[in-house]
C-alpha positions as a Markdown table, in Angstrom:
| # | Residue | x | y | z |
|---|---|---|---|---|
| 1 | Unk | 134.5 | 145.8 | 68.1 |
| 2 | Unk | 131.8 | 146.1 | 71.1 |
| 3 | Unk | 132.2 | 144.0 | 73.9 |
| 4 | Unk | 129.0 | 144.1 | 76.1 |
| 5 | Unk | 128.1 | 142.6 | 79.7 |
| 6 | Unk | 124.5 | 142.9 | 81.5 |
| 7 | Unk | 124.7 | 143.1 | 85.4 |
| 8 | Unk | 122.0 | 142.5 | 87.2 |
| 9 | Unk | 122.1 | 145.2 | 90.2 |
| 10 | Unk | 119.1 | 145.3 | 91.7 |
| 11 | Unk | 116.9 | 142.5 | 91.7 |
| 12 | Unk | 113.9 | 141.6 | 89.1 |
| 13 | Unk | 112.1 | 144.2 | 88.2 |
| 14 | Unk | 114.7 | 146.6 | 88.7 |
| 15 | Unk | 116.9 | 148.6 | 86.1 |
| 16 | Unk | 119.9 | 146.6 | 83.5 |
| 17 | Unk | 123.3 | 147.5 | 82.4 |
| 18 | Unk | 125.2 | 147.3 | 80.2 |
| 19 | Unk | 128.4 | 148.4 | 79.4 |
| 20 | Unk | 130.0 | 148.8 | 76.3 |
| 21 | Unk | 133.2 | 149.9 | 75.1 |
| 22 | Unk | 134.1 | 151.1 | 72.0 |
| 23 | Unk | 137.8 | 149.6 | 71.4 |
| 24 | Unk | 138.8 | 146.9 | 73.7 |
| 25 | Unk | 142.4 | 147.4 | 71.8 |
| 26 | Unk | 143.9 | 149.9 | 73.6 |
| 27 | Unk | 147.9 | 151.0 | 74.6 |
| 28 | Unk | 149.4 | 152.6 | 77.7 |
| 29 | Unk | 149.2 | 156.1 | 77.7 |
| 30 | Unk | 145.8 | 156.2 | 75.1 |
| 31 | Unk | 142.1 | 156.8 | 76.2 |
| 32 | Unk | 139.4 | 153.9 | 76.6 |
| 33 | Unk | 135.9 | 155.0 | 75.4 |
| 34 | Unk | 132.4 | 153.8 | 75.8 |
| 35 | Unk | 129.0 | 154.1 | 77.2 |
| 36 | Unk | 127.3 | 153.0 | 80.5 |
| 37 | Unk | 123.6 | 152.1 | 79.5 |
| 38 | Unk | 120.9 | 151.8 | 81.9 |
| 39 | Unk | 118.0 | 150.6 | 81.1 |
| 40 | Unk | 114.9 | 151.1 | 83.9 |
| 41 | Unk | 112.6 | 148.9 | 85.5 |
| 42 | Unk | 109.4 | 148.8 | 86.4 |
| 43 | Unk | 110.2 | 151.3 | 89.5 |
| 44 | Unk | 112.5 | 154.4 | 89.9 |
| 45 | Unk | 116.0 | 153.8 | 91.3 |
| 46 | Unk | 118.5 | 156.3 | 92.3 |
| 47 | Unk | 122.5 | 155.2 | 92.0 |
| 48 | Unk | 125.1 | 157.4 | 94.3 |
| 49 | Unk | 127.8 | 156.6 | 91.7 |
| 50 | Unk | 128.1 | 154.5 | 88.7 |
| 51 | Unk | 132.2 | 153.4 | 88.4 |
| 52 | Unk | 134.9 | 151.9 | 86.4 |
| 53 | Unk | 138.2 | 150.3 | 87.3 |
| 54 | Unk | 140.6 | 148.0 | 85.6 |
| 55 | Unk | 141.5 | 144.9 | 87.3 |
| 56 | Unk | 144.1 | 142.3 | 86.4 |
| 57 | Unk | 145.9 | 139.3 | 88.8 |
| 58 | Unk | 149.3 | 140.6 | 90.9 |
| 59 | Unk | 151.4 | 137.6 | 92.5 |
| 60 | Unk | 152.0 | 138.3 | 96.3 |
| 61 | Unk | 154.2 | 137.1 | 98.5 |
| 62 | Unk | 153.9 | 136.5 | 102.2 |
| 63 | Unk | 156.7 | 135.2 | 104.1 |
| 64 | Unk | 157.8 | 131.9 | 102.3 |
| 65 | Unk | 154.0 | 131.6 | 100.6 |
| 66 | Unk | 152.7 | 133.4 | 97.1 |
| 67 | Unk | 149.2 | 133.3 | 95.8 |
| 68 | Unk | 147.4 | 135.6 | 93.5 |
| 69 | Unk | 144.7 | 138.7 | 94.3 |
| 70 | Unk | 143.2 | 141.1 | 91.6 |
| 71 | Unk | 144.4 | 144.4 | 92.4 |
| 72 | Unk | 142.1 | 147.1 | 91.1 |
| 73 | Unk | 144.9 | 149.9 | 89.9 |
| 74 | Unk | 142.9 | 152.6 | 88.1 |
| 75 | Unk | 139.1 | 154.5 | 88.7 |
| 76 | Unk | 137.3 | 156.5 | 87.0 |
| 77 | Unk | 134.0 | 157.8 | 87.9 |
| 78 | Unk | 131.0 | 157.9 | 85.9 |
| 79 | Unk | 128.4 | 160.0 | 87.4 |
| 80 | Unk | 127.0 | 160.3 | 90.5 |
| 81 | Unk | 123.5 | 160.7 | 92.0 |
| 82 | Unk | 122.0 | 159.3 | 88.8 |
| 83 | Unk | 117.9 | 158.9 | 89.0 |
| 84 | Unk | 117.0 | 156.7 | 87.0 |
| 85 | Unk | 112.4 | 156.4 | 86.3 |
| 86 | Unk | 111.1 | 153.4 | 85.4 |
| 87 | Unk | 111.3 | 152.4 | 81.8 |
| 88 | Unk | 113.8 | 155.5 | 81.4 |
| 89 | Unk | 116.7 | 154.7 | 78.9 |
| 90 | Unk | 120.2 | 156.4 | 80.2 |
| 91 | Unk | 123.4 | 157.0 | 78.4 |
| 92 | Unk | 126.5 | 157.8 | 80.5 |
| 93 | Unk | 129.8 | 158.3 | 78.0 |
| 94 | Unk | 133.1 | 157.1 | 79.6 |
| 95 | Unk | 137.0 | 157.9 | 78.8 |
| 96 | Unk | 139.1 | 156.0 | 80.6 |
| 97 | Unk | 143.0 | 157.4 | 81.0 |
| 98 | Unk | 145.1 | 154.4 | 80.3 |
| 99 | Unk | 147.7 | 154.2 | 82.8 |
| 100 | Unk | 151.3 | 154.3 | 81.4 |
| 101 | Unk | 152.8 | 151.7 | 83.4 |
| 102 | Unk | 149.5 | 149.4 | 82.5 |
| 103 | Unk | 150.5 | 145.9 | 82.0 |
| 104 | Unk | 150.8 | 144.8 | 78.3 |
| 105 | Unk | 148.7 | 141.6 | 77.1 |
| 106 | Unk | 148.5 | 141.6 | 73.4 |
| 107 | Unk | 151.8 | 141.2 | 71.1 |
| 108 | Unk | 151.2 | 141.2 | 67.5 |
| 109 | Unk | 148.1 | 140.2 | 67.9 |
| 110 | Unk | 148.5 | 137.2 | 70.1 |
| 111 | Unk | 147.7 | 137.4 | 74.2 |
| 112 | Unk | 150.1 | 136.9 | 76.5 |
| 113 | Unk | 150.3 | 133.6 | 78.1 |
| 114 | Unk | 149.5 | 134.2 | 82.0 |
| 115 | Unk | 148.3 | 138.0 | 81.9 |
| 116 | Unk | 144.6 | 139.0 | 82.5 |
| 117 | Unk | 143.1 | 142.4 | 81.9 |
| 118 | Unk | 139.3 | 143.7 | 82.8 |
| 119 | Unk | 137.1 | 146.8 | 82.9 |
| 120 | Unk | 135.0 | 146.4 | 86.0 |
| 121 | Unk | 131.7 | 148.2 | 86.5 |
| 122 | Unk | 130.6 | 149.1 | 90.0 |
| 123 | Unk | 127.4 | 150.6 | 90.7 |
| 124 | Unk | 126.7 | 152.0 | 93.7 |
| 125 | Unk | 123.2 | 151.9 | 95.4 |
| 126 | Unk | 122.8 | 153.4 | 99.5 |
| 127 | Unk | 126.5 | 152.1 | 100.2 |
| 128 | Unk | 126.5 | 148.9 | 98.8 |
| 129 | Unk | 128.3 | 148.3 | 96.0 |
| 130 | Unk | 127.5 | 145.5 | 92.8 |
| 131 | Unk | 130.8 | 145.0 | 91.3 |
| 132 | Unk | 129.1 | 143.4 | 87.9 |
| 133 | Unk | 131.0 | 141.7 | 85.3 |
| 134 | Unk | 134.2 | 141.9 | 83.8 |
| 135 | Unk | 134.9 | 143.3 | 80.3 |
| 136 | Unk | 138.3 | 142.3 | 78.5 |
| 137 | Unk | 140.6 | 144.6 | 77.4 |
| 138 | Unk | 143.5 | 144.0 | 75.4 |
| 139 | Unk | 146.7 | 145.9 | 76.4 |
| 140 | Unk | 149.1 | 146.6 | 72.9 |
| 141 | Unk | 152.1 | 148.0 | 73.3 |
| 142 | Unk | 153.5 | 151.6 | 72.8 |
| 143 | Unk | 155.3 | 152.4 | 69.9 |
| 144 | Unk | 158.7 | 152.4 | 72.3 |
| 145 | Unk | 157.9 | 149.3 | 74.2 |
| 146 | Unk | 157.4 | 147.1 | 70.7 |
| 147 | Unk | 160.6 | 148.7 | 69.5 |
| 148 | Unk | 162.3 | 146.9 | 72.2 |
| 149 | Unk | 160.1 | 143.5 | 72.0 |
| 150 | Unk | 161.1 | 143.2 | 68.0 |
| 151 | Unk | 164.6 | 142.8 | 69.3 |
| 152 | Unk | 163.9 | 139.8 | 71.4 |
| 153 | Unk | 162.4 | 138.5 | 68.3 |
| 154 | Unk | 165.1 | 139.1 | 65.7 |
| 155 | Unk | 167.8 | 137.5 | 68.0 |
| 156 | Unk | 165.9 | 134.3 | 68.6 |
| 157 | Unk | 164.5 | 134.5 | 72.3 |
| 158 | Unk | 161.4 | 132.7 | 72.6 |
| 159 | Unk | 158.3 | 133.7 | 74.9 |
| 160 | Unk | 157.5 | 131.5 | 77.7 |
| 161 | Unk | 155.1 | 133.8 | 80.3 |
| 162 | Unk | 154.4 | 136.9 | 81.8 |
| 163 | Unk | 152.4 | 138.0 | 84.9 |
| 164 | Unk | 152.8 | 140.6 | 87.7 |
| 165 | Unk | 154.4 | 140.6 | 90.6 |
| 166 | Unk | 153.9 | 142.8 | 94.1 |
| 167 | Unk | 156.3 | 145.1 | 94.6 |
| 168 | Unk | 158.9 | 147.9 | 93.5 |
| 169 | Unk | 161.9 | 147.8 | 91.0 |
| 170 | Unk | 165.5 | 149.5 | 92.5 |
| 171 | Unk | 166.0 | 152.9 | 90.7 |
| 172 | Unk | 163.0 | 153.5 | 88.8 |
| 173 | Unk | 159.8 | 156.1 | 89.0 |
| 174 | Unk | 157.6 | 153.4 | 89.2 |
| 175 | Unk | 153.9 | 154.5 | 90.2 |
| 176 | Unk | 151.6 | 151.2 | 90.3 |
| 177 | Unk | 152.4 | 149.0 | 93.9 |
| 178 | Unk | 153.1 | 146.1 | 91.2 |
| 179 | Unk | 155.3 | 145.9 | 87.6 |
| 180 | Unk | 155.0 | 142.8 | 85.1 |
| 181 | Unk | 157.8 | 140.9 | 84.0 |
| 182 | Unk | 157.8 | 139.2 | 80.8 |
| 183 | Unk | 159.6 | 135.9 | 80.5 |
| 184 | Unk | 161.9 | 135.0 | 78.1 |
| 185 | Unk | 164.1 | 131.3 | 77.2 |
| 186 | Unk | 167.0 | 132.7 | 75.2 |
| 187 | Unk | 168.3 | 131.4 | 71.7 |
| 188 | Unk | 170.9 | 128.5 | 71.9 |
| 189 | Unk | 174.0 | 130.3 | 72.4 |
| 190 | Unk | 173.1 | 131.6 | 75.5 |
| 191 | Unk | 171.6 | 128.4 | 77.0 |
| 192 | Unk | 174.4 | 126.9 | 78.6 |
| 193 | Unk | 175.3 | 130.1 | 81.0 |
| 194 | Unk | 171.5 | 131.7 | 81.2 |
| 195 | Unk | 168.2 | 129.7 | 81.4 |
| 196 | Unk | 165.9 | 132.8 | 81.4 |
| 197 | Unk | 165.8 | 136.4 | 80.9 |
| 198 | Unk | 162.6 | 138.4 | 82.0 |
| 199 | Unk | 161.9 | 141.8 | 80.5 |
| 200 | Unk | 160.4 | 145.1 | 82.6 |
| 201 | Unk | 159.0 | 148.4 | 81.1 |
| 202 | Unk | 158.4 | 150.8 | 83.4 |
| 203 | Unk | 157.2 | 154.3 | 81.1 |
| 204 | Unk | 156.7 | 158.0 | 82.5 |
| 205 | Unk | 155.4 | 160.5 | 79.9 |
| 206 | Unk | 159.0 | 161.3 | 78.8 |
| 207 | Unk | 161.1 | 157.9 | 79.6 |
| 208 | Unk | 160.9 | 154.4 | 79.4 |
| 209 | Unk | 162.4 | 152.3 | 81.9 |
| 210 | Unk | 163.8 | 148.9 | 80.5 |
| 211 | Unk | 165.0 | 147.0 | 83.1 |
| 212 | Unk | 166.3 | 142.9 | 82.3 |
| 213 | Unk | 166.6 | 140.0 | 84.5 |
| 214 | Unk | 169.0 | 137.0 | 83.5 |
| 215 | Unk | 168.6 | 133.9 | 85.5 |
| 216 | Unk | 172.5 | 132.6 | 85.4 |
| 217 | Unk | 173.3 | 129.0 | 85.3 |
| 218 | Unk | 175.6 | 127.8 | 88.2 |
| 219 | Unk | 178.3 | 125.2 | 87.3 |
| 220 | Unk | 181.1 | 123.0 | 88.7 |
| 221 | Unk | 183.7 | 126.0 | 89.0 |
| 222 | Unk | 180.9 | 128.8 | 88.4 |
| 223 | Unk | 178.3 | 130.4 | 91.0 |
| 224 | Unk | 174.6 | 130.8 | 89.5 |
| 225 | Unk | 172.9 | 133.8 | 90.6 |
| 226 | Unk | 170.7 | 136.9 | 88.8 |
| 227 | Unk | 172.1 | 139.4 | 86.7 |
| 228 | Unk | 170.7 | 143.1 | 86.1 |
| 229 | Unk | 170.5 | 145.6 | 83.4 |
| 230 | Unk | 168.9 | 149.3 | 83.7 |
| 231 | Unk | 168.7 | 151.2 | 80.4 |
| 232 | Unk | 166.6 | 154.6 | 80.6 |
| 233 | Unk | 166.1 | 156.9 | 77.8 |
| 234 | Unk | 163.1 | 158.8 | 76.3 |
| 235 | Unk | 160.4 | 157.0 | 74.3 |
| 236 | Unk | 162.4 | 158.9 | 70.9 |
| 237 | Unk | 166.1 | 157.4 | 71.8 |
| 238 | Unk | 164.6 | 153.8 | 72.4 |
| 239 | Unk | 163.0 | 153.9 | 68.8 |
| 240 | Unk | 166.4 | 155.0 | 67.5 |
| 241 | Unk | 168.5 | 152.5 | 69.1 |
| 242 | Unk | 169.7 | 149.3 | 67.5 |
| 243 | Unk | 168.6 | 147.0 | 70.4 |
| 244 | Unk | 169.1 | 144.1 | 69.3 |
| 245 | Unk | 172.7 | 145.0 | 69.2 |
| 246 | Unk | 172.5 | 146.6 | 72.6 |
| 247 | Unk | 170.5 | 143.6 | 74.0 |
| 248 | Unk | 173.2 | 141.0 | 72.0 |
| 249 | Unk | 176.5 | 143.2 | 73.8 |
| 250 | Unk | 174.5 | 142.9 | 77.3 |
| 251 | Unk | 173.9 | 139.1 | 77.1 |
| 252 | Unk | 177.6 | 138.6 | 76.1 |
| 253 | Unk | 178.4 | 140.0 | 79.5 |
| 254 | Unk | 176.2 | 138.9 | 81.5 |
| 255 | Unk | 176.9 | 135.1 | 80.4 |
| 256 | Unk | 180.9 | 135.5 | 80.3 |
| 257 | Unk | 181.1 | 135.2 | 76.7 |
| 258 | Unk | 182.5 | 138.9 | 77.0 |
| 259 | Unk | 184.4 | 140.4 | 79.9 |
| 260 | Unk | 183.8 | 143.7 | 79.3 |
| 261 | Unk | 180.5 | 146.3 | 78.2 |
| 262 | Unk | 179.5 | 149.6 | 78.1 |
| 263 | Unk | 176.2 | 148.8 | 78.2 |
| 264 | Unk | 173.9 | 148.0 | 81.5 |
| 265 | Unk | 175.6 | 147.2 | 84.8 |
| 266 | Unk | 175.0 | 144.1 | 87.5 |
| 267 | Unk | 173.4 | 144.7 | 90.7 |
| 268 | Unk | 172.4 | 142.7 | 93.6 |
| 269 | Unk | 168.6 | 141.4 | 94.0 |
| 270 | Unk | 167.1 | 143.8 | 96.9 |
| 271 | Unk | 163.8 | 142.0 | 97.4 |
| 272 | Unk | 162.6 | 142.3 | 93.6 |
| 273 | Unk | 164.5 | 144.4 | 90.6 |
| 274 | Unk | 168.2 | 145.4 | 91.6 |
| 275 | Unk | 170.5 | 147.2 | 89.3 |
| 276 | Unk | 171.4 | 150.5 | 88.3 |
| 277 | Unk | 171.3 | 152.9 | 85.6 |
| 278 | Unk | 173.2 | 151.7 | 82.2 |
| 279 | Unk | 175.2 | 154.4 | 81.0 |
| 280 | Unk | 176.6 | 155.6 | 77.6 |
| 281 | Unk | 173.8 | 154.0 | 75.0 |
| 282 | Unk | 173.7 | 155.6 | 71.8 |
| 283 | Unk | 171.8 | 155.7 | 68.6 |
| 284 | Unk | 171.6 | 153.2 | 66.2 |
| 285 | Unk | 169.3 | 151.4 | 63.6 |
| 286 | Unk | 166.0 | 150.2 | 63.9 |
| 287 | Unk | 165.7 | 146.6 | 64.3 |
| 288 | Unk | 164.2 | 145.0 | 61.0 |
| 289 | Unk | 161.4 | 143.0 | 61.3 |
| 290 | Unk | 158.6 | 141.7 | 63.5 |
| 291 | Unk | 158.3 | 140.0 | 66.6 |
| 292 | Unk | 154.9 | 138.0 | 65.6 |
| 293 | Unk | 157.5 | 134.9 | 65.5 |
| 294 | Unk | 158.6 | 134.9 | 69.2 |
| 295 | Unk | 155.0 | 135.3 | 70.4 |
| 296 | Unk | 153.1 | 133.5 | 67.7 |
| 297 | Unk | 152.8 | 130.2 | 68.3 |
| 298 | Unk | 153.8 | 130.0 | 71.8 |
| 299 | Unk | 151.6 | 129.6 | 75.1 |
| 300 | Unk | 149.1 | 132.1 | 74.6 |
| 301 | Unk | 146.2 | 133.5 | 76.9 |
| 302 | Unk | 143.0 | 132.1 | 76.9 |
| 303 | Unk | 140.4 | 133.4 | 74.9 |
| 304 | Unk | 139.0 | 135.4 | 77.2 |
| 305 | Unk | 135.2 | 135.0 | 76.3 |
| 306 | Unk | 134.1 | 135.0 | 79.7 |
| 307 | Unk | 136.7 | 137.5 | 81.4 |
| 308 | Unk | 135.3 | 136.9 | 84.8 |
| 309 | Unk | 136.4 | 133.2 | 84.8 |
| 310 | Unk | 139.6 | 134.5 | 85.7 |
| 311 | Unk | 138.8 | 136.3 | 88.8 |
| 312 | Unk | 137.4 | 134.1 | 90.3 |
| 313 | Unk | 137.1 | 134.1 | 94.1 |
| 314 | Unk | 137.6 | 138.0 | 94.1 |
C-alpha cells in the first residue's frame, strides 16, 4: 500500500514532493521505509535538510484545564544540502526506527477510537521550515503487547477509547514525555465495584511494562478511588503467560470479590500511574482466541483519508 502527499514548498514554479511510504502498517520496535521524491521546477533550489517526524495528539494538563497539542516524538533526517536543478527528478530512501514505546492505533485491523498517528515531512529552505502534509501510519501491535490485548477479549471487556496523556508512569523506564492508556468497560461481573479499567504498555528491548488502571465504584459503606497493577517481565514470559487468568485473579482483588492475590499490588495515584512492581507471575497457557471481538464493532477512528484534518491548528 503507497500512501502519497504533494507539498507545495516553494511557490509556483518551484520544485514538488512527494512522499511515499512503502507500508503504512508498521509495529513498535520495526523500521518504516520509503522514498522522498522531488521533482524540480523551472529554477534550481537548494534545501539545507529534507526531514521526517511522527506526530500524533498528547492530552495536557495545566492547572485545573486540559486541551490537546501534537507532540512530534521521533526525527529522522533525510539529507542535507540537497541541490536540486530545474526539471531534475531526486530520490531520497528513508528508514524510519519505530520507537518502542510508539502508541498503538490498529487492533485486528480496526483503528483505535481517539488515537491519531502521522509521518510529517519538513523541508528546510534558508531557516524556514514547510512542515507539508501528514501521512497516516497505522501502529499494530507487537507480538507481546496483542498477547496481552487477546485477554481482555476472551474475558469480555469491551473497548471504549484510547489517547495519550502528558506525563510519566511511577516505576517504569519510560522514555517518551507522554504514555497512552487504552480504555476498557469491563464484563458484567465486575460492573458493580469497577466502571473502567485502562490498559498501559510501556516496552524496552528486553521488557514490557504492563501497567492497569481500575476506576473503583464508591458506595454507601464503600470508598471509590483507583486501583493499580504493575506486571514486568520480558516480551518471551508475557507470550507464555495465561493472562487472562492473571488479569481475572487481579480484578477479583481489586473489586473485593477476593481478599487476597499474588498478583499486582495497589498503589496511590502520584500525579499520573502509581503502583509498584507485581511479584511472583509465572508461566502459563496462551490465551485462545482473538481479540477482533472487543475492538470490532466498537467506536473506531476515523478513516483517516485526510490525516491532517486531525491536526488541525498545529
Amino acid at each position: 500500500m503507497v500512501f502519497k502527499r504533494m507539498l507545495r514548498a516553494f511557490g509556483v514554479g518551484g520544485p514538488s514532493v512527494d512522499t511515499v511510504v512503502a507500508n503504512p502498517n508498521v509495529r513498535p520496535g520495526e523500521v518504516l521505509t520509503g522514498e522522498v521524491r522531488i521533482a524540480g521546477g523551472d529554477h534550481p533550489v537548494d534545501i539545507d535538510q529534507v526531514k521526517l517526524s511522527l506526530v500524533t495528539r498528547v492530552e495536557v494538563e495545566s492547572g485545573d484545564n486540559e486541551h490537546n497539542r501534537n507532540l512530534e516524538f521521533a526525527r529522522v533526517v533525510v539529507a542535507q544540502r540537497v541541490s536540486v536543478a530545474a526539471g531534475q527528478n531526486l530520490v531520497l530512501p528513508f528508514q524510519f526506527p519505530m520507537p518502542l514505546e510508539t502508541p498503538v492505533t490498529v487492533v485486528h485491523g480496526q483503528p483505535l477510537h481517539g488515537m491519531t498517528m502521522g509521518l510529517r515531512t519538513e523541508l528546510e529552505v534558508r531557516g524556514a521550515v514547510d512542515p507539508g502534509d501528514l501521512d497516516a501510519v497505522a501502529v499494530h501491535p507487537m507480538q507481546s503487547q496483542e498477547h496481552v490485548l487477546n485477554a481482555f477479549g476472551a474475558l469480555g471487556f469491551r473497548f471504549q477509547r484510547a489517547d495519550n496523556e502528558s506525563g510519566r508512569i511511577h516505576g517504569v523506564p519510560q522514555q517518551l514525555p507522554f504514555y497512552q492508556e487504552i480504555e476498557f468497560l469491563p464484563p458484567g461481573q465486575f460492573l458493580s465495584k469497577i466502571s473502567q479499567l485502562e490498559l498501559t504498555f510501556v516496552a524496552d528491548p528486553h521488557r514490557l511494562y504492563v501497567v492497569l488502571e481500575a476506576d473503583r465504584r464508591g458506595g454507601l459503606f464503600r470508598a471509590g478511588g483507583d486501583s493499580f497493577g504493575h506486571f514486568a517481565m520480558s516480551h518471551d514470559e508475557v507470550i507464555r503467560t495465561d493472562w487472562a487468568a492473571l488479569l481475572h485473579q487481579w480484578m477479583d482483588q481489586v473489586s473485593g470479590r477476593r481478599s487476597s492475590g499474588g498478583y499486582g499490588s495497589h498503589g496511590g495515584h502520584s500525579g499520573h500511574h502509581g503502583g509498584h512492581h507485581g511479584g511472583g507471575i509465572g508461566a502459563g497457557g496462551v490465551v485462545a482466541g482473538a481479540a477482533a471481538g472487543v475492538f470490532g464493532g466498537m467506536m473506531m477512528g476515523e478513516a483517516l483519508d485526510e490525516v491532517g484534518d486531525f491536526f488541525e491548528g498545529d
